[in-house]
N, C-alpha and C positions, 0 to 999 in steps of 0.2 A: 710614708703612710703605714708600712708595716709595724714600725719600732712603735708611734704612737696608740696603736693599735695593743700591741702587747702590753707594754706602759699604764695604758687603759684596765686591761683585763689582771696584769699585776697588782693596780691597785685594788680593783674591784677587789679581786683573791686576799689584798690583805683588812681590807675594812669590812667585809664580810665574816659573820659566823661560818667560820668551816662545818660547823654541824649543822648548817641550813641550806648553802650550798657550796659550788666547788666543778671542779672539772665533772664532766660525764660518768658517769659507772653505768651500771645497770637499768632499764627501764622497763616494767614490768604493766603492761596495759590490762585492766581490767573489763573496759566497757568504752565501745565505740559506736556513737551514732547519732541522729540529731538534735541538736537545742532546744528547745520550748518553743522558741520563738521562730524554729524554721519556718519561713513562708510556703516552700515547697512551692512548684510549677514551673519555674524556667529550668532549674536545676534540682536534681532528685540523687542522691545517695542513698543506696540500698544496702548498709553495710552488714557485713558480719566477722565478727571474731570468734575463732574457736580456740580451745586449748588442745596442745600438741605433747603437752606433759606435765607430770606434776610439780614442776620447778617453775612453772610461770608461764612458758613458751606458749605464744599463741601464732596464728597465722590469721591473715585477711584477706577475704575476697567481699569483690564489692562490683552493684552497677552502678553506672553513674551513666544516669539520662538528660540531656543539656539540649535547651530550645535555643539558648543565645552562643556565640564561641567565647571560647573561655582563653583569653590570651594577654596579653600587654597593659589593653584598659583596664585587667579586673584588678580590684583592688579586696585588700584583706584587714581586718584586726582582729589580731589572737589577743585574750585573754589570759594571763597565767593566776587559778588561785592557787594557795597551800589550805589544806588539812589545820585547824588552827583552834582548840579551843571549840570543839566538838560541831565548828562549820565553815564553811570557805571564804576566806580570806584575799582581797583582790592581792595579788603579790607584784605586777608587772605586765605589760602589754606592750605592744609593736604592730603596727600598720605599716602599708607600702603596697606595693603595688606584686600582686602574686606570683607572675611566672618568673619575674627577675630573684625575687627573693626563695622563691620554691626552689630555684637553680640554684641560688647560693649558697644556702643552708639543707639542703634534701635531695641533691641532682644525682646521690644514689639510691633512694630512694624512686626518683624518677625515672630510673633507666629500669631497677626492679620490676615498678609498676609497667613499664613499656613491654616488657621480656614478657610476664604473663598477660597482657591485655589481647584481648578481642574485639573489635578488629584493634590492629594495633597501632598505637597512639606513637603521635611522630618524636622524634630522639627533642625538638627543643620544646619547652612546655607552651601547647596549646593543644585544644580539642576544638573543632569545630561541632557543628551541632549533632547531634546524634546518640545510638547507643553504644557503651562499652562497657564489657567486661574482664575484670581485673577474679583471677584465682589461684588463691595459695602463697599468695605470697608474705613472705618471712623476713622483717626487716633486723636489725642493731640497732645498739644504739650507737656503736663505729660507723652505722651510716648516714648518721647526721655530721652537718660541720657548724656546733653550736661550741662554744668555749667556756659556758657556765649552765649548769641547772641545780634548780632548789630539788634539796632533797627531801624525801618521806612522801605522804600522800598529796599527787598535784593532779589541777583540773585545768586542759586547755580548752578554750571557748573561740573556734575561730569562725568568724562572720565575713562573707565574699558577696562582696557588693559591685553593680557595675551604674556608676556614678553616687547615687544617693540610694538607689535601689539593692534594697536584700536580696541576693540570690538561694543564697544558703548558709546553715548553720551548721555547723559540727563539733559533739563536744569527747575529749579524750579525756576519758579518767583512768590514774594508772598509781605506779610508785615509782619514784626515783631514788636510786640508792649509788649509797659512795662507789667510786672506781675500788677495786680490793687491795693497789697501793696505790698511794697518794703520790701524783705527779709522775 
């Protein structure tokens, strides 16, 4: 599973523009918070991003208020656009089901969120229903485990649904830039 796995991401790597995307480097978040289309009322994200310096660095604190639990059944699609000819360009998307996948891809991200959360949110991903607050916290992009992102101006659009039902929308707008050497 592993070898085809790489195989996979080697080719992608060679049929791909290198100057579009490519392994991880830098991701620099501009603006964090809900979609157009949030429905809002089972679940409510009250985000905030500040900057922490003038090289990009920001930090996030957020509530996140939840009437239903947020665990196994809920399900995700993110949207990926690019910056493209002066508007956003669908580039890529992925569903599945969220805490498995939030583990897989962000589970240091999730231990982050866990270390600053009030009250605090249990080590494997779910929240039952309630308030929490998440403050200060400071992510990487070493703390994701993705193997490819597009570079320059991207927008993620992720929508959490539990069966047919919207719960919430979130949309991250940011830049992603080359690693500073290559591979």
């Amino acid at each position: 599973m592993y070898s085809l796995t790489a195989i996979h991401l080697l080719s992608l790597l060679l049929l791909c523009d290198s100057q579009m995307m490519g392994p991880p480097g830098t991701m620099l978040f501009d603006a964090i918070g809900p979609c157009e289309n949030n429905p809002g009322g089972d679940v409510e994200f009250d985000l905030n991003l500040q900057s922490t310096d003038s090289k990009g660095g920001k930090i996030l604190s957020m509530n996140v208020s939840t009437k239903v639990p947020l665990d196994d059944t809920v399900t995700y699609l993110a949207n990926v656009l690019k910056w493209e000819d002066n508007g956003w360009k669908y580039a890529n998307k992925r569903s599945g089901n969220l805490c498995p996948d939030l583990m897989r891809f962000a589970s240091k991200i999730w231990k982050l969120l866990q270390e600053h959360s009030v009250p605090k949110i249990p080590d494997e991903c779910s929240l039952e229903p309630g308030d929490y607050r998440v403050e200060n916290v400071t992510a990487a992009t070493s703390d994701l485990d993705i193997p490819v992102t597009y570079y320059g101006k991207t927008r993620l659009d992720v929508s959490i649904y539990q069966g047919s039902t919207l719960l919430a929308c979130v949309v991250f707008d940011g830049v992603s830039q080359k690693p500073a050497r290559p591979f």
